[in-house]
N, C-alpha and C positions, 0 to 999 in steps of 0.2 A: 874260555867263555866264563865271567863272572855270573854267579848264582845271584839270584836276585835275594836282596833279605828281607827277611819277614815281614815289615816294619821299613817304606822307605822315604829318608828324607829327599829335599830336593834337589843335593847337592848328589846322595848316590842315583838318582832317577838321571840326571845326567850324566854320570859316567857310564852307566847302562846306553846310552846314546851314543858315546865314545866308541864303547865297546862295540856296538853296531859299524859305526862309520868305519875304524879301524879293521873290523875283521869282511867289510866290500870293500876295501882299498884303497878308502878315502885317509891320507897324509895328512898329519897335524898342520893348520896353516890352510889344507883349501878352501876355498866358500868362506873364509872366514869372515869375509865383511871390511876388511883391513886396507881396503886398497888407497892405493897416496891420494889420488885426485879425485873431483867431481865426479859425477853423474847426474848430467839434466836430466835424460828420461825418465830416472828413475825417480827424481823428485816431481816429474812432472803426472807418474802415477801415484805417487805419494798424494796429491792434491786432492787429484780424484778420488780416492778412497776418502780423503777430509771432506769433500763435499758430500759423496754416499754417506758417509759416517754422522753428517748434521742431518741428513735429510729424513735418517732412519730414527734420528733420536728426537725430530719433531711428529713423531707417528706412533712415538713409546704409548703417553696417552691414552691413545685411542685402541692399540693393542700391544700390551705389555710381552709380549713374546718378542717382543724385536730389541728389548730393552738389551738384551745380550749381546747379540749381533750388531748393536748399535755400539757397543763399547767392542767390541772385538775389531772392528772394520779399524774405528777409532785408534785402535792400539797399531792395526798392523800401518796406518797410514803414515802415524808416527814414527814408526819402525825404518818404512822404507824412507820418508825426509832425511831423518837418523841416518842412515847409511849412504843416502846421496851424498854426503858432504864427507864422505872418507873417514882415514882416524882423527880429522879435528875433532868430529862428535860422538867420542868413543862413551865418553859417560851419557849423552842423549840415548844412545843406541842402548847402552845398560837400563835405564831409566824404562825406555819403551817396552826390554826384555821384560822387566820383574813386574811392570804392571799389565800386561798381556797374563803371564804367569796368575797372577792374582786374580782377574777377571775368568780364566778357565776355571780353579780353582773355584773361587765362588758360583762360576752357574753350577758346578757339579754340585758344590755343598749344597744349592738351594733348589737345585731336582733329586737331591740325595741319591745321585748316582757313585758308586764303588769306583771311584775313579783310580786309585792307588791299585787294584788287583784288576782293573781294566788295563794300566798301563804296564803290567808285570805280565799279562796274558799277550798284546801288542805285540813287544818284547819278547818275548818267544816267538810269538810267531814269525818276526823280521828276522830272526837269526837262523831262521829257516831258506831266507830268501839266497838267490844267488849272485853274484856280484855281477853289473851291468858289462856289456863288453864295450869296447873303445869307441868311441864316438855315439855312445849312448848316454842322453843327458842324465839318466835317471842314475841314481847312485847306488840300488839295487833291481831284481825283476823276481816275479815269482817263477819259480823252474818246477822239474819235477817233483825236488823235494818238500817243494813249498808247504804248509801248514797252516791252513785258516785260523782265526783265532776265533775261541767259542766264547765270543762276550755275551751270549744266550747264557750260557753256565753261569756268567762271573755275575749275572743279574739276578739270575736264582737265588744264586747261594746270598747275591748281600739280601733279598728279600725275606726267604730266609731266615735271614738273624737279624733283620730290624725291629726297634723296638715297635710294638704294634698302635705309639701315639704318637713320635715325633720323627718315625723312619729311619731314627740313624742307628748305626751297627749296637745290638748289645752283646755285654763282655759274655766268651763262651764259658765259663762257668755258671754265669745266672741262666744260659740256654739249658745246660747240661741240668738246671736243677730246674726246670718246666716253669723258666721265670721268661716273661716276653714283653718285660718293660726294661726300659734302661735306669741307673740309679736317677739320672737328674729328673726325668718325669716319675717316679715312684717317691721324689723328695720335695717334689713341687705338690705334686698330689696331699702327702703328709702335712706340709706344711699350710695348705688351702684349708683343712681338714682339723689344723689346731687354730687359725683362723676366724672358722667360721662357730668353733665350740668357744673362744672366745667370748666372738661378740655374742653369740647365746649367754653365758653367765653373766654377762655386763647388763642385756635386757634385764635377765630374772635376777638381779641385783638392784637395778635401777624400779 
């Protein structure tokens, strides 16, 4: 089992997903998406999601929590068109992938959720799971071994070490020295602050 590192990009966050599939005994090539021919049905859910996915984003508006979910539907509707049409649409199917990825990615950043040590906590806990048996569509189950993952913790702790004006993590040596701003809001603040002494001496000048 590879160790998760400290610090992960998006490239090892998927092979941690490898790593999963490979060790329930899922074969390089399954599910991959790859197949020669059409699929109507699945373009024909594909629609459906494009129509959910307008419908949601004429109601952003009036309640800005759908704004997510509005682009999320969006991406996966894209995804399945993408895959209906086999390997012709192997770069649409990429396309769909990195901007699905991008869209998770930013709601996290903009609920400032720890999304990098939520998905490192996940991760552990699926490789707790046990491999499904034969004629079981799931690709794992939780067994006796299984192990919840405590995303209760992993909320704490980023709260925790948020800076206490712009939420996002600060560095644990400013923590360790009883600092609870991050450098960009302590630079922004300085720099308001030579600003605003400024345009003071420019009056008492003028």
């Amino acid at each position: 089992m590879r160790n998760c590192p400290m610090t992960l990009t998006v490239s090892q966050a998927a092979r941690l997903t490898g790593d999963f599939r490979r060790a329930k005994g899922l074969k390089a090539g399954d599910f991959d998406g790859r197949g020669s021919g059409e699929l109507p049905k699945l373009r024909y859910y594909a629609r459906h999601l494009l129509e959910l996915a307008h419908e949601l984003g004429t109601m952003v508006e009036a309640d800005p929590r759908l704004y997510w979910a509005h682009l999320q539907v969006e991406e996966l509707g894209e995804r399945l068109m993408a895959n209906s049409k086999g390997a012709a649409a192997e770069e649409e199917a990429l396309d769909s992938l990195a901007d699905s990825l991008y869209v998770l990615l930013g709601e996290a950043d903009a609920r400032r959720m720890p999304i990098e040590e939520a998905f490192k906590e996940v991760h552990r806990s699926n490789m707790t799971k046990q491999a499904a048996g034969p004629g079981d569509p799931r690709l794992a189950k939780k067994g006796p071994g299984y192990c919840k993952p405590d995303l209760a913790a992993v909320l704490k702790r980023a709260r925790d070490q948020a800076c206490v004006d712009c939420g996002y993590p600060v560095d644990p040596d400013r923590l360790r020295a009883s600092c609870c701003r991050c450098v960009d809001c302590e630079e922004r603040e300085e720099q308001a602050r030579f600003e605003q002494a400024r345009a003071i001496h420019d009056i008492e000048r003028g």
